[in-house]
N, C-alpha and C positions, 0 to 999 in steps of 0.2 A: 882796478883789482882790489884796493883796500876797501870801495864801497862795496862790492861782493862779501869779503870777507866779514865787514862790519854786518852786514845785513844778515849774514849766514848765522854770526855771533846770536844777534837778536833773537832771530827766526829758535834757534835751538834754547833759547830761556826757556819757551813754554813749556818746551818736552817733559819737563818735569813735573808739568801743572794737569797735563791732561790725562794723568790716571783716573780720575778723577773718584777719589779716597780710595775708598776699601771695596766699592763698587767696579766691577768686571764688567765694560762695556764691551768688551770684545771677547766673542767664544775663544776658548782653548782649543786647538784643533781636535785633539783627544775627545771633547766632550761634544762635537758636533754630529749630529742627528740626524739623516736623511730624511726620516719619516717626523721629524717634529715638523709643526707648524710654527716656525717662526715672526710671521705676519698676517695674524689673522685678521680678516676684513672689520671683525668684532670690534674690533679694538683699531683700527685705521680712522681715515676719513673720506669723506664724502664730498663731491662736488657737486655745486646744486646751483651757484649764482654765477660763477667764474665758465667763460666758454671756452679758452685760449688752453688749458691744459685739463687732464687727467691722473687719475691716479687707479693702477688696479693690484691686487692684492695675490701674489701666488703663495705657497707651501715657502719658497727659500727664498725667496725675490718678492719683492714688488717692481712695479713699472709708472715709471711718472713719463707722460708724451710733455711736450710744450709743440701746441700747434700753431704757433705764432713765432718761434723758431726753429721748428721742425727738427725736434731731437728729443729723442726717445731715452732715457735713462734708465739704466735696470742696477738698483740697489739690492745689494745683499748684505747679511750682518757680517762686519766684520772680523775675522779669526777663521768665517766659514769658509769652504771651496768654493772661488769662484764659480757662478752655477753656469751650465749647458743651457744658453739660450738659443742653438740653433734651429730650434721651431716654430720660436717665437716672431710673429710677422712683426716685420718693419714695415712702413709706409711708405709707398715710393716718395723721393723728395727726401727723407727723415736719412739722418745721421744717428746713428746708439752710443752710448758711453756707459760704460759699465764700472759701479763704483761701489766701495763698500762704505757701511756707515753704521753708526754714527760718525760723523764726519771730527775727527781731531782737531784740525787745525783748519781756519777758513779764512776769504779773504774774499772782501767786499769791494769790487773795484768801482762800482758806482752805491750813491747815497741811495737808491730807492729801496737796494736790499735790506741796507743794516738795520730798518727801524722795524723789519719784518720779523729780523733774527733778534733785535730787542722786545719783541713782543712776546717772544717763545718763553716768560715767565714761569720758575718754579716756586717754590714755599722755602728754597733757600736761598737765595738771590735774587735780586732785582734788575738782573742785568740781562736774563732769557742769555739764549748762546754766545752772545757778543763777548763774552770772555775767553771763546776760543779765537779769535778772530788777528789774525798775524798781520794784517795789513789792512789799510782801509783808505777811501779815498777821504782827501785834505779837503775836500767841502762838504763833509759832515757836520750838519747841524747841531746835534744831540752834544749835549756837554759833559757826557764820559768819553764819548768818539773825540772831542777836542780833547780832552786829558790825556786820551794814549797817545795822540797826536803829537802831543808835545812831549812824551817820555823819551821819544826815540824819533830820531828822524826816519827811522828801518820801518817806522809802524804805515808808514804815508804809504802808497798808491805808489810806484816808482815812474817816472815819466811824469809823474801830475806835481814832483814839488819843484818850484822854480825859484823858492829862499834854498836851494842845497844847493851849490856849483854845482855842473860837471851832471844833475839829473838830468830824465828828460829822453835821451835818446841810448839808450844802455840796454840793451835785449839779455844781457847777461842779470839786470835784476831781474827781471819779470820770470825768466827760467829761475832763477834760487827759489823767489815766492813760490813757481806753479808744481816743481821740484819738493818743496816742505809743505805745501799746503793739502789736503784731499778734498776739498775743494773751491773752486775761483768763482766767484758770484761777478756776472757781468751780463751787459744791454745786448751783448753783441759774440762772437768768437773772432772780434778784430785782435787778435792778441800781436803782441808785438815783441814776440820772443824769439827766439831762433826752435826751441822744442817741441814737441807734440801741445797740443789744447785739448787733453783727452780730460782732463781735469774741470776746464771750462765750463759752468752751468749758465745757460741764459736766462734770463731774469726777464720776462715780458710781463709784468704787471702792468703797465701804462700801456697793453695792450688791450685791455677790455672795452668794451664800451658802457659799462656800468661803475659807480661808487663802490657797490657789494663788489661786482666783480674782481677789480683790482682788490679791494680787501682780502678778499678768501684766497689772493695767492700767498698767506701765509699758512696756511695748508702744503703747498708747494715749499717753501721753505723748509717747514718741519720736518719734511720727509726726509729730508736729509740727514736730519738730526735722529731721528726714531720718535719725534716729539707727534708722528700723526694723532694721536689721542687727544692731546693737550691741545693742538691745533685748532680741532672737531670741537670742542669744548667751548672756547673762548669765542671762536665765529660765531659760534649758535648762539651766545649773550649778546655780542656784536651788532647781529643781525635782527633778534628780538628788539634790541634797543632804538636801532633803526628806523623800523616799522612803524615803534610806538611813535616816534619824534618824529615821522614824516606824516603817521593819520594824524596827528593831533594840529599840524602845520598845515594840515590839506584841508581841518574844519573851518578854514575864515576861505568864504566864497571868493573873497577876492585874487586875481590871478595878475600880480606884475611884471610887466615884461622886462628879460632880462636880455640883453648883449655881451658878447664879452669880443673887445677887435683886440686887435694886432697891428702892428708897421712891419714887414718884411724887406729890409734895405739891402738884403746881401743877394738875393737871388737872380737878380737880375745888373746891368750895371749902367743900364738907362731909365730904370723907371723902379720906386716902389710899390711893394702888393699892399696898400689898404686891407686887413680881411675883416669878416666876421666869421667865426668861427662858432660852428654849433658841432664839434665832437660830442659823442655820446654820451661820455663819463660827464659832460658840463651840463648835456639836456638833462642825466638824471639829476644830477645834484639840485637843478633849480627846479624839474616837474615834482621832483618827491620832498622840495621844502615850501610848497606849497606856490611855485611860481609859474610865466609863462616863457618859453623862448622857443624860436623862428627855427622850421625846419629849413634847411638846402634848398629844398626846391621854390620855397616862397620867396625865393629872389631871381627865381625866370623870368627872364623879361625885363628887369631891372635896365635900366640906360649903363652903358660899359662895364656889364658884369662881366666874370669868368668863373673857374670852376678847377680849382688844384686838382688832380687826378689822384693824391697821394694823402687827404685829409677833408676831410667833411667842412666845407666852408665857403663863404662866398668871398669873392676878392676883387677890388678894382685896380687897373694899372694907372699909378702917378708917375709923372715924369721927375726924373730928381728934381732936375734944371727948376730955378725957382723965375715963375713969370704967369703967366694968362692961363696958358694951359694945364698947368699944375692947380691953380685955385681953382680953374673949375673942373679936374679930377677930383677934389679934395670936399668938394661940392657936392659931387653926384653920390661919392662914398655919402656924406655925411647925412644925406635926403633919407636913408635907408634906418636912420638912426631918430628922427622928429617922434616916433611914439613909443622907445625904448624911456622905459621909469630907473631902472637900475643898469650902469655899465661899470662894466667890468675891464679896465686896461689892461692887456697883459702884456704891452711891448716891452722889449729887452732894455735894461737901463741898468750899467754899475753902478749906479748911483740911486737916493733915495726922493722921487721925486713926489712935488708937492701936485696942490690941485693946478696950478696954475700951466705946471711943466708939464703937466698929464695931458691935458683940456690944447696944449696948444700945439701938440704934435699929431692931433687930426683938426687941427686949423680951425677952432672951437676959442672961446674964451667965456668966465667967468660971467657976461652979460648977456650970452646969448641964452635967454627967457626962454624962447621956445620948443629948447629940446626940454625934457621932463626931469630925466635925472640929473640936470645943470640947476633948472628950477627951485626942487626939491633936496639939493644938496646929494645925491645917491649916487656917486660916483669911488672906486675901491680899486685898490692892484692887490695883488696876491703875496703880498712881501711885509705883509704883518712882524713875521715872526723869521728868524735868518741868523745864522755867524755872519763871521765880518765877511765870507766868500761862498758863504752858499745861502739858499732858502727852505725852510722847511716844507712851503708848498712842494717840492720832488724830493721828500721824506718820507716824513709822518703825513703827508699829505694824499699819498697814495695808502700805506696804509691803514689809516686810521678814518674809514665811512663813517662812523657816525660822528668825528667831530666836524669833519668838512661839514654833514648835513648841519650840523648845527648851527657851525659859520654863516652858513647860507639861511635857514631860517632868520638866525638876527635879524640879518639883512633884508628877507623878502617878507616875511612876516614877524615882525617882532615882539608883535604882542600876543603871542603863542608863549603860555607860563612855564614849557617845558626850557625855554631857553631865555626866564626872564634873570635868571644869574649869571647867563656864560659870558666868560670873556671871548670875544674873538681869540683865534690862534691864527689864521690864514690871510683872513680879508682886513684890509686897512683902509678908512675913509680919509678917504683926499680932503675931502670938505671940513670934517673937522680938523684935519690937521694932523689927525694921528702921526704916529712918525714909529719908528720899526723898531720892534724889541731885540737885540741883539742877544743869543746865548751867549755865553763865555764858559771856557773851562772849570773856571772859579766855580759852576753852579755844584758841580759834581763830587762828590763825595765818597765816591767808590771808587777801587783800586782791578788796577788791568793785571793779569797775570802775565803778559808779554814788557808789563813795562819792572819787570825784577819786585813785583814785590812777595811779600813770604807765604809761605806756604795755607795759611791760614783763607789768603784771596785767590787759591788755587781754584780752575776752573769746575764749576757746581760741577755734581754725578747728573747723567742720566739715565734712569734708571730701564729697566728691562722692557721692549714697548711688548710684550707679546703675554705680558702679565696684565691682570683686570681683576676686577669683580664686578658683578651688576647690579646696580640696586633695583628695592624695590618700584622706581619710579623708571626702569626700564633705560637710564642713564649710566655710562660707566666712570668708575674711579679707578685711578692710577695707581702706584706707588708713588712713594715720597722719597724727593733726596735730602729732607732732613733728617728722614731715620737708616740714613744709607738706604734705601729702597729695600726698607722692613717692612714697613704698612702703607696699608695702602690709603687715599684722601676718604675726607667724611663722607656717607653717601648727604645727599642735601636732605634737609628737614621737609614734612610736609607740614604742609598748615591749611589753614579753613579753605583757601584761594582754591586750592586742589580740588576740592568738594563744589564749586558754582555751577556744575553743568546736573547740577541734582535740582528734581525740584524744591522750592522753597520749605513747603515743611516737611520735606525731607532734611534739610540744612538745621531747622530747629531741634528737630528732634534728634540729631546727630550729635548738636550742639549740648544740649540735655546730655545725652547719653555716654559724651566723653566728660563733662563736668563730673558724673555721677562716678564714669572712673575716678576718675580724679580723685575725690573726696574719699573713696575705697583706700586707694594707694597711699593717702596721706593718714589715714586713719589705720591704716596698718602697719604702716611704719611708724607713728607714734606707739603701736601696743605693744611690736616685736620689740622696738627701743627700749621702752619700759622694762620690758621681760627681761634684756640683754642686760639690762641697768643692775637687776635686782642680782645675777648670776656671775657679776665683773668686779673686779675690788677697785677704786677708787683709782690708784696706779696703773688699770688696761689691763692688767692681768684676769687669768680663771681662777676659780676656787684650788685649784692644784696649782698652780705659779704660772704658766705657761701663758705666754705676750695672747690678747685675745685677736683673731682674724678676721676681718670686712672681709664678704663675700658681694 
């Protein structure tokens, strides 16, 4: 009961933080409008690389589907009346949860959401939504999610902290969070509360089979927030950038083959699964950095293969038992593995292991010459980058596509100049020894509005999504919650780039012809100067006293 009440304490600090200034995220009932459009498509986003969800746009509602946990969400702004969806088809299969938003308070019960809702950046803080966020899970990478962490033990994940006596199995926290929060970011709706999970959003990002894919479900995210505009925006840099780093990685003809296994030791309780594993999100990340790897089917026929029903892979059965039988399981796996240039381990390990530990849990060592990526030293786990209890590979890992591509360029093409500065974030080479960058708390330097501090790090505005302007370049701009959502962002500048699809002397004489401005402009502004010089008294005053005024 005291951890209820302690949690409940916590949970109501923010209350005070999510007005969020002088900005009205929530209609006044009085001032709500049947006939306004308050989600116009204009101003939404668009799904174009991500299969697994939707988003469509009504008059008082929008509808987000997730077809990978079949649940249909119908957001409305909130203050308004909940809307009349009884026309609106459901899908058979499909659950609805109807919610209002911008969402106040939220709560991330696995890591892959919160770097989504950290991405959701405005021009006042650098923290995207995550400063609304009441709770989060304890193997959060990101070193502000470690800071709230430690503010409060109320900020954790309930069930997941096992330094608090007495957490862990308490159905009573999980009702206070689902109870204070408007909405619960989770893989699944296993909730483990005694209450309703009408709150509950699932989070299928690591359901795509794409890089892009999984990225663009912060589009998904945002929606939540009312941030669909700002969403639209940053994917579309996102994805451009992409593109550019994967045609530029796909110009070296060369094509290395990549693997990435596994040891599966729990699934069965006489033999482990060897796999290799070719899911989607891995093919694209190595075909779009310029590499090669093994479809599914190129391992029919294979001696003692099989075929998981539930994941895209190849798998051989080893006997635990260590003796004959087992070496030559360990054998037939590793035949499949003699023309792989780069592998990729991804077996489970608490621990940080070398090349040696890696190489010797598919019965491999350091001498054996003739696999290529032993050779050539190109062996990697995915544990670059981590807290002391989680990894940011199922972070910023899912979504952040263009740095993964870039991780994976390093690795497969390296002497592509787009990624002749990056440091890895993901992949760590066994072979040289690398050894795993720990974040810490310490790195962070901003303040959580749930961990009491003042008013000043109260959680940013979000401003009105149903407001816009269009620029000339046919892109839109937002308001700003640095001027309380007075004005709205710059539109972007054009420049010469804009003009390439002209022909060439058309490009010159353009060029001519804006210089010629040009020199108009400056020569007018030196004569009217002059003029204003001669008619100003020295002090900025007019000839009559009066302060003189820039138009």
């Amino acid at each position: 009961m005291h951890r209820v009440a302690f949690g409940a304490m916590a949970l109501a600090s923010l209350s005070a933080y999510t007005s969020a200034g002088s900005v009205e995220e929530c209609l006044a009932p009085a001032t709500f409008s049947a006939s306004k459009d308050y989600f116009p498509s204009a101003a939404g986003a668009t799904v174009d690389e991500a299969r697994k969800f939707t988003i469509e746009y009504d008059q008082g509602y929008k509808v987000v589907t997730n077809k990978a946990g079949k649940r249909q969400y119908v957001l409305y702004r909130c203050g308004a009346p909940e809307p009349d969806v009884s026309a609106l088809t459901l899908p058979a299969g499909y659950e609805r949860r109807i919610l209002s938003v911008p969402a106040q308070k939220a709560v991330t019960a696995e890591t892959v959401s919160y770097d989504f809702l950290n991405l959701l950046q405005n021009d006042k803080t650098d923290m995207g939504v995550t400063d609304r966020l009441i709770s989060l899970s304890p193997y959060s990478v990101d070193a502000c999610a470690q800071k709230a962490l430690t503010c409060s033990n109320n900020v954790m994940s309930p069930g997941l902290n096992a330094a608090v006596p007495g957490w862990g199995a308490k159905p009573e926290e999980y009702d206070a969070l689902m109870n204070e929060a408007n909405v619960y970011f989770d893989f699944s709706e296993s909730y483990k509360g005694t209450g309703a999970t009408d709150k509950t959003v699932i989070f299928s990002a690591t359901s795509e089979t794409s890089l892009l894919g999984r990225g663009e479900w912060l589009k998904f995210a945002a929606a939540f927030f009312n941030l669909d505009g700002v969403a639209e925006q940053k994917f579309d840099r996102t994805r451009e950038k992409y593109y550019e780093l994967s045609d530029a990685a796909k110009a070296n003809p060369s094509r290395p083959k990549v693997s990435f296994v596994n040891v599966d030791t729990y699934g069965d309780s006489t033999v482990d699964y060897f796999m290799i594993d070719v899911a989607g999100y891995k093919r694209s990340a190595v075909l779009d950095a310029g590499g090669y790897i093994a479809n599914v089917e190129d391992f029919v026929g294979a001696p003692n293969v099989s075929f998981p029903s539930t994941m895209r892979a190849a798998r051989w059965a080893v006997p635990k038992e260590a003796g004959a039988e087992r070496e030559a399981a360990i054998k037939a796996f590793a035949a499949n593995l003699k023309d792989t240039d780069i592998l990729i381990d991804e077996r489970y390990s608490p621990s940080v292991l070398s090349r040696d530990e890696s190489l010797a849990a598919y019965g491999l060592s350091g001498n054996d010459m003739e696999y290529p990526f032993i050779a050539h030293g190109k062996l990697y786990r995915e544990d670059r980058t981590g807290s002391a209890t989680g990894s940011a590979w199922f972070e910023s890992g899912v979504s952040r596509p263009d740095i993964v591509l870039m991780d994976f360029i390093k690795v497969i093409q390296p002497s592509t100049p787009a990624v002749a500065s990056h440091e890895r974030v993901f992949l760590r080479d066994l072979a040289q020894g690398e050894t795993k960058q720990v974040v810490t708390a310490a790195e962070c330097e901003r303040g959580y509005p749930v961990c009491g501090l003042s008013l000043a790090d109260k959680a940013a505005a979000i401003c009105p999504s149903d407001q816009f302007k269009t620029c000339s370049d046919g892109s839109k701009v937002f308001l700003t919650p640095s001027s309380d959502c007075t004005r709205f962002q710059a539109c972007p500048m054009r420049s010469m780039s804009d003009y390439t699809g002209l022909p060439a002397s058309s490009n010159i004489i353009l060029a001519v012809f804006m210089s010629f401005v040009g020199l108009v402009l400056i020569a007018a502004g030196f004569y009217f100067g002059r003029k204003k010089a001669r008619t100003t008294s020295p002090g900025g005053l007019t000839p009559n006293g009066n302060a003189a005024t820039l138009h």
